[in-house]
C-alpha positions, 0 to 999 in steps of 0.5 A: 432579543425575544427568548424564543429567538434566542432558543431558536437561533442557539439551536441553529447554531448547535445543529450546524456544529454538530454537522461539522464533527464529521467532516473535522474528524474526516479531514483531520485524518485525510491530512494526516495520512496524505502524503504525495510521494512517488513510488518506485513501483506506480511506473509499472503497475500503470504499464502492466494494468495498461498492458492488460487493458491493450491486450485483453489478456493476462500475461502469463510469464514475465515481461519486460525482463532480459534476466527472466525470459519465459518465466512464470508470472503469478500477479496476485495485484491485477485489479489494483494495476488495472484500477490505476491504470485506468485512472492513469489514462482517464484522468491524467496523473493527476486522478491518483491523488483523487484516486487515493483520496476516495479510498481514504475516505471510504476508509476513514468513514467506515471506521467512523460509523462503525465506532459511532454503532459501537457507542464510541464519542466523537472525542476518541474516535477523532483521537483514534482516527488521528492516531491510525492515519498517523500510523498509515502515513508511511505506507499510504502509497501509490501502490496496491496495498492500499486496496488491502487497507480498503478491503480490511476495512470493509470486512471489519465494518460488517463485522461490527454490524453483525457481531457488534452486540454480541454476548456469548452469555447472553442466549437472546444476543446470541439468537440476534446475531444469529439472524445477521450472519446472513449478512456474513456471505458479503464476505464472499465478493470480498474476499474474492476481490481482495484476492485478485487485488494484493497478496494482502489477502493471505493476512485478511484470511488468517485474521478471519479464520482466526476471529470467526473460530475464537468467536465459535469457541467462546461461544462452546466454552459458554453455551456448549453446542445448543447455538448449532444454527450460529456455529453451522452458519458462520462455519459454512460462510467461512468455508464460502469465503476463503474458497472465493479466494480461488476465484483467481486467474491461477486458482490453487496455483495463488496460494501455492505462491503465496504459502512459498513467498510468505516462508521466505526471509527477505532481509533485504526489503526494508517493509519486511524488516522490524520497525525502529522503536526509538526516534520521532518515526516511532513515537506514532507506534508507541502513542497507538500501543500505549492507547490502546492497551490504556483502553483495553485495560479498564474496558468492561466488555473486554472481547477475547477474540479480538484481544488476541487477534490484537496481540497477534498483530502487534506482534507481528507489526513489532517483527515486520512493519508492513504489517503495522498498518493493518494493525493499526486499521483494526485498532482504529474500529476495536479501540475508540469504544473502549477509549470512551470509558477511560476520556467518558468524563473529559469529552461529555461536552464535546459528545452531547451538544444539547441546546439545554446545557450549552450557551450559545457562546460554546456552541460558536466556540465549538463550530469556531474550533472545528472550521479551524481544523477543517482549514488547517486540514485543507491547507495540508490536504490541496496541495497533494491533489494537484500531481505526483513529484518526482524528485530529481535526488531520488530517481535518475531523471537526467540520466533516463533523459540521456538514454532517450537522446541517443537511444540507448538501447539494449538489455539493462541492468537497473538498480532495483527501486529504478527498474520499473521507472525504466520501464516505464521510460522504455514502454512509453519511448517511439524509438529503439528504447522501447526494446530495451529490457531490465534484469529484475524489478519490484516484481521480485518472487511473483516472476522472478526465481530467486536465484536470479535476484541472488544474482543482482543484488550480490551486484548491488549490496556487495556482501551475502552476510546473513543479516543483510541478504538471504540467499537461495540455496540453489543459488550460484555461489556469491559472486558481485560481478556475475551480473554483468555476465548472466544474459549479456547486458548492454548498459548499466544504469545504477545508483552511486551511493550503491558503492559495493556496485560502483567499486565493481564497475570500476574494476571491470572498466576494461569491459566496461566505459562509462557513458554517462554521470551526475550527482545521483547515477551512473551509465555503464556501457560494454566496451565491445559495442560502444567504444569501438569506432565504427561501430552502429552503436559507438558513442565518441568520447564528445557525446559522454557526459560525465559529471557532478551535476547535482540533481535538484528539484522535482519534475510531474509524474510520470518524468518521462524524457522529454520528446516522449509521445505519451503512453497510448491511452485504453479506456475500457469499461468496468464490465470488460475489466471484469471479463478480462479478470474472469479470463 
């Protein structure tokens, strides 16, 4: 083979390769973090977002609650309900996945060119991308915190842009930065979108307050006051964009709820508690903290701003692990620059793929390497694009099934991370069912007063020990079978491994019969309307089914019972979601 044949078709070869790195680490991470998991509350954010599709309008007290009736209802998460949906009714099902795939990416890819702008090499950044989607695993649901991912992500990639090569001791990188602050009114739409999509918002606001001021700080302690233009403007963009946070269908009224709701313990939310520190689920934590305080350690161009933001949100990651995820979103855009100086002479291969310096046996290697992690990812990754399992061991499938056959109907009772699956059965049922209500859902403080769910859950956990529960202090006195006085329920639909619920269902079976029983729930009926013959709603002893059925495999999202029309479907534009929101 003639020399400049060789050269020509090397160069090739490194080109193609270099094109793969991308894609590899993209995929690397979207593996990682993919998880196809149906959560307890996807039910009525798509009944709630279709509600406002239908209606035109955002409720403005609680809805499909007996409990609750009339009371106010602050939804600080109505673009994300609304957003899924939309791709519930557009696309199926199975639009989730893709929904959430997209969001992934928009995610993963920001962090990857903001890293490359900082000056990161393609082997931390993968490393890093890696570690962060390991973190996210746990919490990347079908829920509208993702759009808080989103938006964190948005916000840090700008700052990169415009803060990337700033130097407070340096007067011409401070003039440069100065004329990218423009750039900083982005925040503005931002930051408006973030507070009508998830109560993350609050956070997103404190972490730029806190960044913006420590950055106008270090430049006061070093420069004084003759950079007044940089400190004026970011100061009045700041300003602009926490007021575009009142930009809401509640305007003061949000954050009013969200500085009440933030000061309330909730032991009994388990994303609200601390993360466990020992066992297989915390070695992803320790693998992200031992990195990046590696990095940050030997980094030359250490950041004061962001290193104590970085302390504050490994502490607060540290006391509550829904908190964990921001951190580890902004480790993935501070960190893979300053891990690039402790790996620089380990990955100088894999960052400089220059034809002179590399044979072509590498350079196949190197595209061999990164095909094999591209396939190894689809592998993982296609199967969670096909539809959303709901395990038949996790929501009472059977037990909703039952219900819908002899329409069951009335005000009921729900254990808690099943309330919004019922509700979705009952919104999408064509008989009777579809008046039935439950007591209180994952909605919890947005509709619900807190004396009301002191009242459920002193059913559901059977004990008001300080460590596992917070009550109010306007709630009545602990009592675990007021609930199934407060309002009258008809039935009661509760888990079996609740047994502080089951013991006291068992002690009141002369006012209430159960109906209904397999491996996973229980369906408790009052006595007075459905164990007197003769009555309409009498259900004879031969229609009980009480049993032991263990309850396997999975059936598709959204496992409505069988005979169910599906959900009416209402498809509108982006322009008359936004003037819904606008309203």
């Amino acid at each position: 083979m003639h020399p400049e044949s060789s050269t020509s078709a090397e160069n090739r070869l490194h080109r193609f390769a270099r094109l793969l790195i991308v894609p590899a680490i993209l995929f690397i991470g979207l593996a990682t973090v993919s998880s196809n998991v149906s959560d307890p509350d996807l039910w009525g954010h798509v009944q709630y977002g279709r509600e406002v599709l239908r209606d035109g309008t955002l409720p403005r007290t609680a809805t499909w609650t007996y409990a609750a009736e009339g009371a106010p209802w602050v939804n600080h998460e109505n673009i994300a309900e609304l957003m899924l949906a939309w791709t519930v009714d557009t696309f199926g099902p199975s639009g989730l996945p893709l929904m959430k795939l997209v969001i992934a990416v928009t995610i993963f890819g920001l962090m990857i060119f903001s890293a490359r702008r900082s000056g990161a090499g393609w082997l931390p950044i993968g490393a890093m991308v890696m570690i962060v989607a390991a973190n996210l695993q746990f919490h990347w649901h079908f829920r509208p915190q993702i759009l808080t991912y989103l938006s964190l992500a948005m916000l840090l990639s700008l700052w990169q842009y415009v803060f990337g090569t700033f130097d407070s001791k340096n007067p011409e990188s401070v003039i440069t930065t100065t004329s990218r602050l423009r750039w900083l009114w982005l925040l503005v739409p931002l930051m408006c979108f973030w507070a009508n999509s998830h109560g993350g918002f609050a956070a997103g606001v404190c972490i730029m307050l806190a960044y913006h001021g420590l950055m106008c700080l270090q430049l006061i302690h070093r420069r004084g006051f003759r950079h007044r233009r940089f400190l004026l403007h970011l100061s009045i963009v700041t300003v602009a964009a926490v007021l575009a946070t009142l930009i809401n269908p509640y305007g003061v009224e949000l954050w009013r709820f969200m500085l009440n709701a933030l000061t309330l313990p909730r032991p009994e939310i388990a994303d609200w508690g601390p993360p466990a520190l020992i066992g297989m689920e915390a070695t992803r934590l320790w693998c992200l903290i031992a990195v990046g305080v590696i990095a940050l350690s030997v980094d030359q161009r250490r950041d004061f701003a962001r290193l104590v933001i970085l302390a504050l949100l490994l502490w607060q990651s540290l006391s509550h692990c829904r908190h964990l995820s921001i951190f580890a979103i902004v480790c993935g855009f501070w960190i893979p620059c300053a891990l690039q100086q402790v790996g620089n002479n380990l990955q100088q291969s894999f960052r400089k793929l220059q034809p002179q310096s590399a044979t072509r046996s590498t350079g196949r290697f190197r595209m061999a390497a990164m095909l094999l992690m591209i396939s190894l990812s689809l592998v993982k990754l296609l199967p969670t694009l096909q539809e959303v399992p709901v395990e038949r061991d996790e929501y009472p499938v059977s037990a909703m099934q039952y219900l819908h056959d002899h329409q069951l109907h009335g005000r009921t009772l729900v254990t808690f991370n099943w309330a919004q699956y019922a509700i979705g059965c009952f919104a999408a049922d064509d008989g009777p069912l579809r008046e039935s209500r439950v007591a209180v859902d994952g909605r919890f403080e947005t509709c619900y007063p807190r004396e009301i769910t002191d009242i459920c859950f002193d059913f559901w956990l059977g004990t008001d020990d300080p460590g596992d529960r917070y009550r109010s202090p306007y709630a009545p006195p602990f009592s675990p079978s007021l609930a199934l006085e407060f309002e009258m329920p008809d039935l009661v639909l509760l888990a079996r491994d609740q047994r502080p619920s089951v013991r006291i269902m068992q002690q009141h079976q002369d006012i209430w019969a159960l109906l209904y029983q397999d491996s996973l729930a229980q369906i408790w009926g009052r006595r007075s309307e459905y164990d007197v013959p003769g009555l309409k709603n009498y259900l004879a002893p031969s229609q009980r089914r009480i049993s032991d059925d263990p309850q396997v495999g999975k059936v598709p999202w959204p496992a409505f019972p069988s005979g169910n029309p599906s959900a009416d479907r209402i498809t509108l534009s982006p322009a008359a979601i936004t003037d819904i929101i606008s309203r």
